[in-house]
C-alpha positions in Angstrom: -30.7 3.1 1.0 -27.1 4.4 1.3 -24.6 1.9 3.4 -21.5 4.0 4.2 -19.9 0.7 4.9 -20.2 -1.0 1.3 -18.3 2.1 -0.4 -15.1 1.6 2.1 -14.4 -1.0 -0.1 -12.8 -1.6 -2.9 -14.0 -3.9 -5.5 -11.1 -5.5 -6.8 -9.6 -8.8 -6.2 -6.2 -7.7 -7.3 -6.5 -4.7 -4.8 -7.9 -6.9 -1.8 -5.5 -9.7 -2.2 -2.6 -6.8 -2.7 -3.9 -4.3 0.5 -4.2 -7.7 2.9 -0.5 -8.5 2.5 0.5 -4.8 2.5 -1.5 -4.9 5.9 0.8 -7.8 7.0 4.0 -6.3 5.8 2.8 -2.4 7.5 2.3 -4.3 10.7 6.0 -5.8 10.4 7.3 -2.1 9.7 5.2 -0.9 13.3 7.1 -3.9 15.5 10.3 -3.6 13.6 13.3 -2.9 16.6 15.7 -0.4 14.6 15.6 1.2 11.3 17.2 -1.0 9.3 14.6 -4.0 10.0 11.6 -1.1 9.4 13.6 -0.5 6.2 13.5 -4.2 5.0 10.1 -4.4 5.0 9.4 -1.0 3.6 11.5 -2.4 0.8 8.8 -5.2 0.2 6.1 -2.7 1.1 7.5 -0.9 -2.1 7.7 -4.0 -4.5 3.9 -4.7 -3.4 3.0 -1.2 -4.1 4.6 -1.0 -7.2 2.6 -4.1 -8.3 -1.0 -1.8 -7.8 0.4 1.1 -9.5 1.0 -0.8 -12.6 -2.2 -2.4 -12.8 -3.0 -3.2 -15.9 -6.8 -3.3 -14.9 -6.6 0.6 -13.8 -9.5 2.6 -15.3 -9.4 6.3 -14.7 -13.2 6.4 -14.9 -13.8 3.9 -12.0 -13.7 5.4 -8.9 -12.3 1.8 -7.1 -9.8 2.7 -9.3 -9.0 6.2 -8.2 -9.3 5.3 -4.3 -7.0 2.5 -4.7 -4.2 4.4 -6.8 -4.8 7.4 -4.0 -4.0 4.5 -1.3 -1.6 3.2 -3.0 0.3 6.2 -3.4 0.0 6.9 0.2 1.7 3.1 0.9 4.2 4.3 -1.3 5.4 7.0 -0.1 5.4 5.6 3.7 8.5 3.3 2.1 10.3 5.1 0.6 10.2 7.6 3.6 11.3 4.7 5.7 14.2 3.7 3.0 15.3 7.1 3.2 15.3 7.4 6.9 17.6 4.2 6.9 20.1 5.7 4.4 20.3 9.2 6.8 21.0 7.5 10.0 
């Protein structure tokens, strides 16, 4: 039987361990006061993303894969969106 719920998940330790404290950092970006605070944590957001874009486990044939360099991307771009917002104002 199909369970929507299994394939919302990645199976990947590296990518679990990575996306819980990219959850932790994302919710310090949402309660940050001004931009510059948003921006310091954007700047980890970005060093933790970079870490799952060089995976050296990625496999262009597994779809865990694909999903999590898809997310991943999306993370990334939210920092350096953020960064850039800091240097305009």
């Amino acid at each position: 039987m199909y369970n929507h719920k299994d394939t919302s998940v990645i199976r990947c330790n590296f990518h679990q361990d990575s996306y819980s404290a990219m959850n932790e950092i994302k919710q310090k970006i949402n309660h940050g006061t001004s931009i510059c605070i948003k921006a310091k944590y954007a700047e980890e957001l970005y060093d933790k993303v970079a870490c799952l874009i060089d995976c050296s486990r990625y496999d262009d044939q597994k779809q865990d894969c694909i999903y999590c360099r898809m997310i991943t991307d999306l993370h990334r771009k939210t920092a350096e969106l953020i960064i850039k917002a800091r240097l305009l104002s």
